[in-house]
PDB file as gemmi writes it, atoms N, CA and C in Angstrom:
CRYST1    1.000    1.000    1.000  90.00  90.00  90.00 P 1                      
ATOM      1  N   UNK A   1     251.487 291.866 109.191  1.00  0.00           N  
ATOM      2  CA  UNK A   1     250.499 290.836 109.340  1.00  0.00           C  
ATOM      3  C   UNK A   1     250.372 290.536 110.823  1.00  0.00           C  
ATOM      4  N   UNK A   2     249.251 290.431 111.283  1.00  0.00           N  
ATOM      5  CA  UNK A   2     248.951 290.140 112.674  1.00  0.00           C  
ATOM      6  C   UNK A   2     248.007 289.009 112.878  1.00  0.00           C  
ATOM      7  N   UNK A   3     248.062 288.645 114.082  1.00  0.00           N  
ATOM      8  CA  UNK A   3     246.872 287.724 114.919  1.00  0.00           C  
ATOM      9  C   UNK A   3     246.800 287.640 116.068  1.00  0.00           C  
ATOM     10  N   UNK A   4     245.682 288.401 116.721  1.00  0.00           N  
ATOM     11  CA  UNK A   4     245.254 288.754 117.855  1.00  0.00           C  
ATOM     12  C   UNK A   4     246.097 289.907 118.145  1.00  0.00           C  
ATOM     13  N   UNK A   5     246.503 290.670 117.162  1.00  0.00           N  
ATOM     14  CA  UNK A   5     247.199 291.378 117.777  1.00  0.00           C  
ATOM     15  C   UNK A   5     249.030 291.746 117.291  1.00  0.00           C  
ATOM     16  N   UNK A   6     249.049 290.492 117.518  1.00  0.00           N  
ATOM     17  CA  UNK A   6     250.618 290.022 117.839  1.00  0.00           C  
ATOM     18  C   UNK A   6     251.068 289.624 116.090  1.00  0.00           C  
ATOM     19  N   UNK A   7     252.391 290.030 115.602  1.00  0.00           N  
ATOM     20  CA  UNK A   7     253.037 290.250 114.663  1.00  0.00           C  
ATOM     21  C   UNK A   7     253.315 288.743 113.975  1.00  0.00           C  
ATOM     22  N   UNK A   8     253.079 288.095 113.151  1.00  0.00           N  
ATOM     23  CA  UNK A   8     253.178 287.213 112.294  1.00  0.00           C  
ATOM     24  C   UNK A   8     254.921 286.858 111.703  1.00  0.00           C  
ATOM     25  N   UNK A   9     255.367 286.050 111.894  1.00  0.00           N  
ATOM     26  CA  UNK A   9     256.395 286.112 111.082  1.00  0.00           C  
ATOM     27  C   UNK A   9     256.681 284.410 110.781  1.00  0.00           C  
ATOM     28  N   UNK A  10     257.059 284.380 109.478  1.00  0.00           N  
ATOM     29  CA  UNK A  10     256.789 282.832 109.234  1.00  0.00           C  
ATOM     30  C   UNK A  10     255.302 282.091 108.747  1.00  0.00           C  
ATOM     31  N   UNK A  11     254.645 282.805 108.213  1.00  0.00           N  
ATOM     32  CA  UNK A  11     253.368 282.452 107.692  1.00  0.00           C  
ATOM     33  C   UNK A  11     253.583 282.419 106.230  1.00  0.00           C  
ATOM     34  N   UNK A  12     253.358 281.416 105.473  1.00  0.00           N  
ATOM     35  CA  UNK A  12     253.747 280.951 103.801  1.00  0.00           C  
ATOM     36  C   UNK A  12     252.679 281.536 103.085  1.00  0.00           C  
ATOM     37  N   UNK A  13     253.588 282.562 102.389  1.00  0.00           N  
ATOM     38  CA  UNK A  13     252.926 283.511 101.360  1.00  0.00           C  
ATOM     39  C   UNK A  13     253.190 282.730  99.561  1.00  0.00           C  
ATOM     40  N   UNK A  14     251.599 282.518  99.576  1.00  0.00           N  
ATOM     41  CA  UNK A  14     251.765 282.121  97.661  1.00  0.00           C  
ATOM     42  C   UNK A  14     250.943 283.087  96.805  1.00  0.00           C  
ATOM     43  N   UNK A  15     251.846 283.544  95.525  1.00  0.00           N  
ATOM     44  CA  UNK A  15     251.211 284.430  94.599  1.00  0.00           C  
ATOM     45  C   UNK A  15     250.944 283.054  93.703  1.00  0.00           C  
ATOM     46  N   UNK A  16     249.603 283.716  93.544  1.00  0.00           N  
ATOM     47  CA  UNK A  16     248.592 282.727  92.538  1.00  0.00           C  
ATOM     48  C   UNK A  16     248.185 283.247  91.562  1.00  0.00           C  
ATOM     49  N   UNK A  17     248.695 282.429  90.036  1.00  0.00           N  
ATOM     50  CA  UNK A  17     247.612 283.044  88.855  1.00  0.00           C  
ATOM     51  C   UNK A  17     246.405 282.964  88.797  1.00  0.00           C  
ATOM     52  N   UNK A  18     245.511 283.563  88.758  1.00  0.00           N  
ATOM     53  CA  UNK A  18     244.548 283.057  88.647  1.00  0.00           C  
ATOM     54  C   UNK A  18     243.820 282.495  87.804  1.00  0.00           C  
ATOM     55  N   UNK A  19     244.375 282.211  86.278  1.00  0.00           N  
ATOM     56  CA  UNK A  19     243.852 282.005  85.159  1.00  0.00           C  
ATOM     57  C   UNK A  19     244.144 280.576  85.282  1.00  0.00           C  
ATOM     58  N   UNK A  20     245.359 279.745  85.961  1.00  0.00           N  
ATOM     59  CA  UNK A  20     245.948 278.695  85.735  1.00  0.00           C  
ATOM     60  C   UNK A  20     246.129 278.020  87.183  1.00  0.00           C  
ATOM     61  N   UNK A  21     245.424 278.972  88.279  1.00  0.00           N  
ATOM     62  CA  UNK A  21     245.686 278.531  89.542  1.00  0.00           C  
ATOM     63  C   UNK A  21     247.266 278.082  90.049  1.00  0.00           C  
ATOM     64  N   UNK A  22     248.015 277.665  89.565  1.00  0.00           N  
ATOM     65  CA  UNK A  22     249.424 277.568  89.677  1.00  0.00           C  
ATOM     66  C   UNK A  22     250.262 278.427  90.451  1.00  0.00           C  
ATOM     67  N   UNK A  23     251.111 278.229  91.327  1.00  0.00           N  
ATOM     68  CA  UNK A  23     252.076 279.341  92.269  1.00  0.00           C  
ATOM     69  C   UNK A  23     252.764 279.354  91.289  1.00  0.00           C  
ATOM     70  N   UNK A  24     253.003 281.218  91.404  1.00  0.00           N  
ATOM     71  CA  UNK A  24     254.135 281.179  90.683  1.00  0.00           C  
ATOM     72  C   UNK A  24     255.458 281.979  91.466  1.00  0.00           C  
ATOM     73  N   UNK A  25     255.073 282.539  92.924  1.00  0.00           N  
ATOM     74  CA  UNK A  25     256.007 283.027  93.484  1.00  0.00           C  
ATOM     75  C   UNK A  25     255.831 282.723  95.534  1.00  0.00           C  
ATOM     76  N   UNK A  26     256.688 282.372  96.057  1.00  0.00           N  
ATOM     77  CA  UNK A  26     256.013 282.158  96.950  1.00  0.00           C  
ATOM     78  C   UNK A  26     257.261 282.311  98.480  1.00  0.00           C  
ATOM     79  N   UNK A  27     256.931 282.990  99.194  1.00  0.00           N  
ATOM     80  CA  UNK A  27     257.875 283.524 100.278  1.00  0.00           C  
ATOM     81  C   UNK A  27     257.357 282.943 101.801  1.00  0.00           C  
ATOM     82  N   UNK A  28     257.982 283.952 102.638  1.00  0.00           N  
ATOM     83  CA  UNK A  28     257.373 283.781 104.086  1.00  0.00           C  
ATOM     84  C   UNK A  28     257.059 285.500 104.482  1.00  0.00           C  
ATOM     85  N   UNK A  29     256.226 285.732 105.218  1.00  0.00           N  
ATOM     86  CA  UNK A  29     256.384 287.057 106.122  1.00  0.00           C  
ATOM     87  C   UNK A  29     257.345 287.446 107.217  1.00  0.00           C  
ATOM     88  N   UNK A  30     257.740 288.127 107.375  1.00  0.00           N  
ATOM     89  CA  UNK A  30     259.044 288.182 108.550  1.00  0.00           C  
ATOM     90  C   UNK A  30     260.366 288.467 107.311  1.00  0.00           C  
ATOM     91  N   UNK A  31     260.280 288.330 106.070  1.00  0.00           N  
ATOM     92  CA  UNK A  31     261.006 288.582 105.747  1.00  0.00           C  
ATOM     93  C   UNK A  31     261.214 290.435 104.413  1.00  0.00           C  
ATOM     94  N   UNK A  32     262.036 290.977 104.812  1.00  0.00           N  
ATOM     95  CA  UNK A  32     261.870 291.951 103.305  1.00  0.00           C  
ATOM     96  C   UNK A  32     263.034 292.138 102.691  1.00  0.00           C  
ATOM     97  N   UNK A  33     263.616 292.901 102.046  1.00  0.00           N  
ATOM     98  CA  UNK A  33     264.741 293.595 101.053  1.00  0.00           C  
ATOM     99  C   UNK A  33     264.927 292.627 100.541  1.00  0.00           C  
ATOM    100  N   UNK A  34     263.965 292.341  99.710  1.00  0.00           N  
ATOM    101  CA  UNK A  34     264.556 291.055  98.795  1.00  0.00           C  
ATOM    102  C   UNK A  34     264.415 290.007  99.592  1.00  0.00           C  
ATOM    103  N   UNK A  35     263.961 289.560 100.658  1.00  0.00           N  
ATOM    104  CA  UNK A  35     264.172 288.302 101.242  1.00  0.00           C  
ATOM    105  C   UNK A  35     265.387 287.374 101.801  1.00  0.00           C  
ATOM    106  N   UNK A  36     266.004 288.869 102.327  1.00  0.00           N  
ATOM    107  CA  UNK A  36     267.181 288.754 102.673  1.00  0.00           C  
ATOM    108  C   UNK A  36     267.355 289.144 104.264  1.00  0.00           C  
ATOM    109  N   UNK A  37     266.308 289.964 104.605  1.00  0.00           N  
ATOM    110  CA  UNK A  37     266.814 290.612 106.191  1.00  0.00           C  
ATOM    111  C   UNK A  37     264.750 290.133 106.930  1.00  0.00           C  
ATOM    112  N   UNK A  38     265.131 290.344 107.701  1.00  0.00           N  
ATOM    113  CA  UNK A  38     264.586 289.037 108.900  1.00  0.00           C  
ATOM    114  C   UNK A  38     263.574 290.359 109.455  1.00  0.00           C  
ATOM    115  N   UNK A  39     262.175 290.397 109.603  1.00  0.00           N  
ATOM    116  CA  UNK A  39     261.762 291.587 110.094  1.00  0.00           C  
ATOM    117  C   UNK A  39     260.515 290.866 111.305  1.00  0.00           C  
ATOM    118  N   UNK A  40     260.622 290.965 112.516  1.00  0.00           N  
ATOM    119  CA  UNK A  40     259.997 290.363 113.368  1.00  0.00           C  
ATOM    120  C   UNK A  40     258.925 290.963 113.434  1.00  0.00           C  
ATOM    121  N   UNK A  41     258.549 292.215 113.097  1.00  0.00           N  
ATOM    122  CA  UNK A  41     256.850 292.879 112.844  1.00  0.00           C  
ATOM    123  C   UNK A  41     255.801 291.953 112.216  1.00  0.00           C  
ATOM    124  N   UNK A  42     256.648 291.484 111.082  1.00  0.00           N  
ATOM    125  CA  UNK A  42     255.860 290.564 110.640  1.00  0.00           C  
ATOM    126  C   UNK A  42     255.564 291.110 108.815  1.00  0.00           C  
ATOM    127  N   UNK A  43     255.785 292.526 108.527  1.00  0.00           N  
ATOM    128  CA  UNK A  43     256.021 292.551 107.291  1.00  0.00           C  
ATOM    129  C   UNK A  43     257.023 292.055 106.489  1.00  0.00           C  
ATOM    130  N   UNK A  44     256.574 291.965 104.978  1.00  0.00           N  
ATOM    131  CA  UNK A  44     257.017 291.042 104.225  1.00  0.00           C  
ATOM    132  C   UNK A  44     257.068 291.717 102.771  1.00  0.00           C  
ATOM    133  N   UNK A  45     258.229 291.038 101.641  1.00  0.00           N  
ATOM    134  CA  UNK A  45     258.299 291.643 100.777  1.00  0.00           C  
ATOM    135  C   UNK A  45     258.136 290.661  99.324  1.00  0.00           C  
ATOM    136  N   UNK A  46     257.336 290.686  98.583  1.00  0.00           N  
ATOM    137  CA  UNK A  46     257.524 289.855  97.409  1.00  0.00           C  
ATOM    138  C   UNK A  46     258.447 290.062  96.012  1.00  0.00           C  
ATOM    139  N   UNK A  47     259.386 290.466  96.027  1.00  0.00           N  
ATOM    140  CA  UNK A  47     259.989 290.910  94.865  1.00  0.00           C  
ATOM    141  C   UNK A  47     260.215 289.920  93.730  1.00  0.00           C  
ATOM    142  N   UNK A  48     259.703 290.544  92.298  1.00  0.00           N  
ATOM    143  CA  UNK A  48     259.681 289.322  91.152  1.00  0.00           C  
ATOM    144  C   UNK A  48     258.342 289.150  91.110  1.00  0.00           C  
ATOM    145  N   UNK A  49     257.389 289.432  91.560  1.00  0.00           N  
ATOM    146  CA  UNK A  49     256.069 289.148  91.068  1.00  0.00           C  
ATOM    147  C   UNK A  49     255.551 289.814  89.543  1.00  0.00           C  
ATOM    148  N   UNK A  50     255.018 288.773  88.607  1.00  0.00           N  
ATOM    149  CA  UNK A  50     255.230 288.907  87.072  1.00  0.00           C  
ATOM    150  C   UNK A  50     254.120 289.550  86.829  1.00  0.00           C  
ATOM    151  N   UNK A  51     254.558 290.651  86.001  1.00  0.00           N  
ATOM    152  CA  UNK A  51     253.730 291.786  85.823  1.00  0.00           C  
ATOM    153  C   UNK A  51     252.619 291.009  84.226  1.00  0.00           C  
ATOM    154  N   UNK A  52     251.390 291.935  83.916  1.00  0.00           N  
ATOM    155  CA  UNK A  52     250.551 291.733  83.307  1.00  0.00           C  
ATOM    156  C   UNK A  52     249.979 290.283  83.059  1.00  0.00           C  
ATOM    157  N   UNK A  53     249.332 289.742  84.662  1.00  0.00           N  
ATOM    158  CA  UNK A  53     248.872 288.737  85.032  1.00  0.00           C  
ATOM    159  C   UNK A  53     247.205 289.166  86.331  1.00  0.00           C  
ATOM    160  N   UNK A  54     246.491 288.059  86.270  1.00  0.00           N  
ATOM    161  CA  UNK A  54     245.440 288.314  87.347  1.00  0.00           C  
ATOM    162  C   UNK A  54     246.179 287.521  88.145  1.00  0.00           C  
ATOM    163  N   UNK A  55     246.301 288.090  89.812  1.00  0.00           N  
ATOM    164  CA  UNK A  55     246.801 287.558  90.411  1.00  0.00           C  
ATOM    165  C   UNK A  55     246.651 287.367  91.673  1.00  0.00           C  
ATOM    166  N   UNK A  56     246.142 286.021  92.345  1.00  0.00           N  
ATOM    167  CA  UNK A  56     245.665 286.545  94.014  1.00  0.00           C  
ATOM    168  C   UNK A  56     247.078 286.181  95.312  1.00  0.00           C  
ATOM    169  N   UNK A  57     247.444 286.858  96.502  1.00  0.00           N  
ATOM    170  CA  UNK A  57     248.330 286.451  96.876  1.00  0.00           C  
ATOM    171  C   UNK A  57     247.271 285.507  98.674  1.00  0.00           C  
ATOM    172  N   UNK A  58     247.981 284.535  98.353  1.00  0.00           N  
ATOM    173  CA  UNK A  58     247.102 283.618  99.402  1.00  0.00           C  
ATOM    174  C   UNK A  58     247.994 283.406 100.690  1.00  0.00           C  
ATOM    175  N   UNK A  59     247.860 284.009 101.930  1.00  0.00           N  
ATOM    176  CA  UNK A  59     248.413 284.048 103.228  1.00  0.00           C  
ATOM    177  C   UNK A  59     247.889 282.755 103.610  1.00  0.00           C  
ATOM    178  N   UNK A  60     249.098 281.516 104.325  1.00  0.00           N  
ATOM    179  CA  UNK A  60     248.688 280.708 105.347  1.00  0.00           C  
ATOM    180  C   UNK A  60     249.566 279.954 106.100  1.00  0.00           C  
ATOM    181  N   UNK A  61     249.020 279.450 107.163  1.00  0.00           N  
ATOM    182  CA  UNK A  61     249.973 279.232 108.259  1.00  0.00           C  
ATOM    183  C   UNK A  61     251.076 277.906 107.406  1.00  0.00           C  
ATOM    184  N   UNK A  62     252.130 277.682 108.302  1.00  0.00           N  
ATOM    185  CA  UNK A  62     253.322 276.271 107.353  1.00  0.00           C  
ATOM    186  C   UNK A  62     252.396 275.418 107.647  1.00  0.00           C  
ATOM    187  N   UNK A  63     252.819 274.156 106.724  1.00  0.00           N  
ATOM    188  CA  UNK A  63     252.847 272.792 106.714  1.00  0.00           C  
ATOM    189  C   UNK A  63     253.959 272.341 107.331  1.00  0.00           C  
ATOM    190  N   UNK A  64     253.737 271.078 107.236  1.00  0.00           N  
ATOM    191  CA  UNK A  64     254.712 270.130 108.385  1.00  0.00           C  
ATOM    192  C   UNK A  64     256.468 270.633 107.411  1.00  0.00           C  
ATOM    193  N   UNK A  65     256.130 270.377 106.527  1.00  0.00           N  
ATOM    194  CA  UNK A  65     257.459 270.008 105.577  1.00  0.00           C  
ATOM    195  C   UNK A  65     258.182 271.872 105.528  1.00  0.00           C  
ATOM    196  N   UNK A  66     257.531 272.414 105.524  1.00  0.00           N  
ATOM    197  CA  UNK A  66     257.938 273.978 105.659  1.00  0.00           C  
ATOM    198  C   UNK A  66     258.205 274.451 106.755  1.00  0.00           C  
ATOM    199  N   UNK A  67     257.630 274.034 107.945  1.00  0.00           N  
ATOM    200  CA  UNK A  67     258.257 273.956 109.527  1.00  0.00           C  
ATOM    201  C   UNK A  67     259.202 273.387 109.943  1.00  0.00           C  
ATOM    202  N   UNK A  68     259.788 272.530 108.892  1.00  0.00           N  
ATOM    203  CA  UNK A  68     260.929 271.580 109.088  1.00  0.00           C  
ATOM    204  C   UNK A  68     262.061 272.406 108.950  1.00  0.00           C  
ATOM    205  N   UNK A  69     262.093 272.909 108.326  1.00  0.00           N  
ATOM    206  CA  UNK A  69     262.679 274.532 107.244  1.00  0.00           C  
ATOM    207  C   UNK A  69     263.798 273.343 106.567  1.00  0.00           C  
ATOM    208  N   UNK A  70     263.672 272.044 105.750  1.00  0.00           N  
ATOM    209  CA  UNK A  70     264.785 272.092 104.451  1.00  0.00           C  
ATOM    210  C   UNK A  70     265.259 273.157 104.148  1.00  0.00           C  
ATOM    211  N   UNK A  71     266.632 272.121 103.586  1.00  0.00           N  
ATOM    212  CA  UNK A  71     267.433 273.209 103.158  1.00  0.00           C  
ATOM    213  C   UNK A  71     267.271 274.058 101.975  1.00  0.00           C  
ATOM    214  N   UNK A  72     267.564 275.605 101.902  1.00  0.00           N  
ATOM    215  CA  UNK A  72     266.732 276.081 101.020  1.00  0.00           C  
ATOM    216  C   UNK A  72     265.612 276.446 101.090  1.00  0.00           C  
ATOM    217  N   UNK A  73     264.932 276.521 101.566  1.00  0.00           N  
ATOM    218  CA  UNK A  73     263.603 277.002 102.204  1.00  0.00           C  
ATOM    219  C   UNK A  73     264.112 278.619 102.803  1.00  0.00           C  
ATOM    220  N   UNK A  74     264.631 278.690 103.660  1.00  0.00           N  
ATOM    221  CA  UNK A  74     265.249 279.696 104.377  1.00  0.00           C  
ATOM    222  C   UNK A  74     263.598 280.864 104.880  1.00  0.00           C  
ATOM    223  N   UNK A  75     262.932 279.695 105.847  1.00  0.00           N  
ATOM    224  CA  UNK A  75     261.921 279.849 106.400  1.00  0.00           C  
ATOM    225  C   UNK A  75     262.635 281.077 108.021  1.00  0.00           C  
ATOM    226  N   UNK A  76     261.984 282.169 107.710  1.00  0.00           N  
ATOM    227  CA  UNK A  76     262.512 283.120 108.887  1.00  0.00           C  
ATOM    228  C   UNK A  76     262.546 282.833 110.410  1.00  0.00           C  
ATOM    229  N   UNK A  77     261.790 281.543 110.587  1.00  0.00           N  
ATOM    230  CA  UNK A  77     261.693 281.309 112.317  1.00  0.00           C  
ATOM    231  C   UNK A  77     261.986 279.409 112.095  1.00  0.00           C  
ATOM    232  N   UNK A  78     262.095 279.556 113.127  1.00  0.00           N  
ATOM    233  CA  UNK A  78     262.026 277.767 113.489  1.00  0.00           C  
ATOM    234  C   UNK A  78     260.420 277.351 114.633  1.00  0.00           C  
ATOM    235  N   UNK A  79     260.115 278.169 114.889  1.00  0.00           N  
ATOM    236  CA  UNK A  79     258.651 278.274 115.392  1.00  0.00           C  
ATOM    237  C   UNK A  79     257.746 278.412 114.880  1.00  0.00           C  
ATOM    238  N   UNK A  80     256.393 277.429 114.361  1.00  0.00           N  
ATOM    239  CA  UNK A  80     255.521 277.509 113.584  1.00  0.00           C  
ATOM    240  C   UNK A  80     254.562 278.336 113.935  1.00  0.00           C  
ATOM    241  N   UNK A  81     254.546 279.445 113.310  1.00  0.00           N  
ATOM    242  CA  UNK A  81     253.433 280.272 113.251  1.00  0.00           C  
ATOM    243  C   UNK A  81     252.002 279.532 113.984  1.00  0.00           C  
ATOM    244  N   UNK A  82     250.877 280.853 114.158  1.00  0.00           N  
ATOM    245  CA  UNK A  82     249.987 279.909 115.254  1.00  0.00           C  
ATOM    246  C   UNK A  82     249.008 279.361 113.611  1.00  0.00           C  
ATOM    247  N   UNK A  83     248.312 278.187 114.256  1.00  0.00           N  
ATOM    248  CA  UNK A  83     246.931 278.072 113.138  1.00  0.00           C  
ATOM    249  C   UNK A  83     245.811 278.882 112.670  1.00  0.00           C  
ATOM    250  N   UNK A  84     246.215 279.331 111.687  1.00  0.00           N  
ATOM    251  CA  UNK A  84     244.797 280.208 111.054  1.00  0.00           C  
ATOM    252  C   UNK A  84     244.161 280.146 109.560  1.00  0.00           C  
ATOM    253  N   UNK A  85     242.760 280.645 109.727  1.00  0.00           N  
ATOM    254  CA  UNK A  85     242.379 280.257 108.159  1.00  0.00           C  
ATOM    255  C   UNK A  85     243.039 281.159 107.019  1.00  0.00           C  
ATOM    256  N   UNK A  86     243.509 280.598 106.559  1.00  0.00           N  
ATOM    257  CA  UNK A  86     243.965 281.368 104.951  1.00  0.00           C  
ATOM    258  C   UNK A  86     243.479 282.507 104.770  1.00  0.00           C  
ATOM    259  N   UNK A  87     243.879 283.910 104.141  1.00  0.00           N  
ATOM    260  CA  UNK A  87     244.170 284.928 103.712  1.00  0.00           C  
ATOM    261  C   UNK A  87     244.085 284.759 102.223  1.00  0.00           C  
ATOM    262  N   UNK A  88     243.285 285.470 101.142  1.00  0.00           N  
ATOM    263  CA  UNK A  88     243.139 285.483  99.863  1.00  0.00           C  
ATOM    264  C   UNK A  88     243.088 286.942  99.697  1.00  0.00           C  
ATOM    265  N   UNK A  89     244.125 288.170  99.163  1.00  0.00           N  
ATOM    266  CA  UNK A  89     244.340 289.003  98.868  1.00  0.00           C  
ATOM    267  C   UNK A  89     244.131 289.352  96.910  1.00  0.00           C  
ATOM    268  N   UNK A  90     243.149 290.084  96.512  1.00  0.00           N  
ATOM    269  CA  UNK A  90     243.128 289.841  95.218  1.00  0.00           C  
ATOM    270  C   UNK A  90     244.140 291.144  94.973  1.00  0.00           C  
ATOM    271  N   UNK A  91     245.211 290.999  93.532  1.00  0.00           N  
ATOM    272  CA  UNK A  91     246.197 291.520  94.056  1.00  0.00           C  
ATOM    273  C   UNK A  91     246.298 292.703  92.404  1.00  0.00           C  
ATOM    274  N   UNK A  92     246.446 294.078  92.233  1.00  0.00           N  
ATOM    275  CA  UNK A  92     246.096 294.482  90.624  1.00  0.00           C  
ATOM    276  C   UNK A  92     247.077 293.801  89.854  1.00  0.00           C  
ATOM    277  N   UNK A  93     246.088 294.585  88.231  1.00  0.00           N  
ATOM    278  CA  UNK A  93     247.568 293.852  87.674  1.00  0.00           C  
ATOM    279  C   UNK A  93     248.378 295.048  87.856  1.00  0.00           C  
ATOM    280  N   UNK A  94     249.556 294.468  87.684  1.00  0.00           N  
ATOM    281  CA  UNK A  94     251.151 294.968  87.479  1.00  0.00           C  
ATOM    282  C   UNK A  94     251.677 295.325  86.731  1.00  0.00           C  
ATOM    283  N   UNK A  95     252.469 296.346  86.413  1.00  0.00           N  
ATOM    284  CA  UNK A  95     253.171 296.909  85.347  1.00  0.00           C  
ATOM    285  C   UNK A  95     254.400 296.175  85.922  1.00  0.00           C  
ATOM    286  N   UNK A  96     255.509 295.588  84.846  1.00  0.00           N  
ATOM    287  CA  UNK A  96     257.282 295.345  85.293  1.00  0.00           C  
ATOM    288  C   UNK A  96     257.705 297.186  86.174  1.00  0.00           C  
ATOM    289  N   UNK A  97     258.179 297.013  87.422  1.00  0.00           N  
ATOM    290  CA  UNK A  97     258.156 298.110  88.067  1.00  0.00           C  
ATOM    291  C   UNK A  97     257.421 298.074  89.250  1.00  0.00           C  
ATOM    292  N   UNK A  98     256.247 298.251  89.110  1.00  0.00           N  
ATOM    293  CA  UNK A  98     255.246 298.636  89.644  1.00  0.00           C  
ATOM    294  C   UNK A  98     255.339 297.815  90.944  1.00  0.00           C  
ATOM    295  N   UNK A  99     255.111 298.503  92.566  1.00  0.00           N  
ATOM    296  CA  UNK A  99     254.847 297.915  93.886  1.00  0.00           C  
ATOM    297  C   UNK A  99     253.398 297.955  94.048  1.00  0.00           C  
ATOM    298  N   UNK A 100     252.920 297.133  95.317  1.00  0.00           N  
ATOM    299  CA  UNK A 100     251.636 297.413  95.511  1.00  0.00           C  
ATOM    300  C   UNK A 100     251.926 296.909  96.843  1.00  0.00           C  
ATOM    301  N   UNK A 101     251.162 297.967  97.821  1.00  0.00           N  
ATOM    302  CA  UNK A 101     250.840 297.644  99.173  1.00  0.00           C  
ATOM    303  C   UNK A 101     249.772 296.927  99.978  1.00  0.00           C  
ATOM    304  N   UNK A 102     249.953 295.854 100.802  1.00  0.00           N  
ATOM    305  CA  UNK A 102     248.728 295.241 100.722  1.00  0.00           C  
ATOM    306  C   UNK A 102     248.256 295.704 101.934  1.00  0.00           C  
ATOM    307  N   UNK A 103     248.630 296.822 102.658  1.00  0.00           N  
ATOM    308  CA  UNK A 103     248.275 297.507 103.878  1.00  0.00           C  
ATOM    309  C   UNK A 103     248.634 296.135 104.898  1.00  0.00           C  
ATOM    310  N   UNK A 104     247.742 296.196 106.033  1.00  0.00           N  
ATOM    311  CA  UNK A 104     248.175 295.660 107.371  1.00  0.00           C  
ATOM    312  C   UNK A 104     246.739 294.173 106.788  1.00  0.00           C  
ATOM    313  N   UNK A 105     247.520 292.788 107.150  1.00  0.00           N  
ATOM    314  CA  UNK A 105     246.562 291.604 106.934  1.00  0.00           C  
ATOM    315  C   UNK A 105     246.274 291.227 108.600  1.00  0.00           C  
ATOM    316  N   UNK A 106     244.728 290.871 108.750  1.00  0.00           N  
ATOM    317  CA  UNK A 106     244.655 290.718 109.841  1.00  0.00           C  
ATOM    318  C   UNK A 106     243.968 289.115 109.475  1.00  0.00           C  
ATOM    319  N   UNK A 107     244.689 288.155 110.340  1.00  0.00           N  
ATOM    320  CA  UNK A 107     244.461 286.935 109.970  1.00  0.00           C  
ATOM    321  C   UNK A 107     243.875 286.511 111.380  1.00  0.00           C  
ATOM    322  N   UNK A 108     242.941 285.442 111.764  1.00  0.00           N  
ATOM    323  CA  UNK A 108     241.626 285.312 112.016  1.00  0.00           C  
ATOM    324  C   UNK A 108     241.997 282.929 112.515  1.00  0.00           C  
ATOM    325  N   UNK A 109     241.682 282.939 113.585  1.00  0.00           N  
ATOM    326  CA  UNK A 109     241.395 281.916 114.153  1.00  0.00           C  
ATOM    327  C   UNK A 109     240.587 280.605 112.772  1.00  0.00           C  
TER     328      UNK A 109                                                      
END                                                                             
């Protein structure tokens, strides 16, 4: 994920049903293997996303309370990502198994 260029990390990723609008999974970028190892490029990994659902995944910069990084959060930076408009990725459905690549997100002032 980029902006202007420059590698994203720490931007709040929500998978959205779309039938019920409801999050049902929701991470940061900067992070992958499970959401365990710290990747400063700025790619990111969602693992657990529930298969045979419509589903959009919505990129956007933190809120105050997610920049704070509570505990538990385990937000990858302590530096708030820059401000940008939201990212709406419509995402297939899923087989249990099944990955999907969302190629390179270029996020936008």
């Amino acid at each position: 994920m980029t902006f202007h260029g420059n590698p994203v990390s720490g931007a709040l990723l929500r998978v959205v049903d779309v039938g019920s609008s409801r999050v049902i999974l929701a991470g940061f970028s900067g992070l992958v293997d499970g959401q365990r190892r710290k990747d400063p490029t700025g790619r990111f990994e969602l693992p657990g996303v529930p298969s045979g659902k419509r589903l959009t995944l919505r990129v956007e910069p933190m809120d105050d309370f997610t920049a704070s990084d509570p505990s538990g959060y385990g937000a990858p930076v302590m530096v708030r990502p820059p401000s940008f408009h939201p990212v709406i990725v419509e995402l297939p459905e899923l087989s249990a198994g099944d990955m999907h690549d969302v190629g390179t997100l270029l996020v936008v002032d």
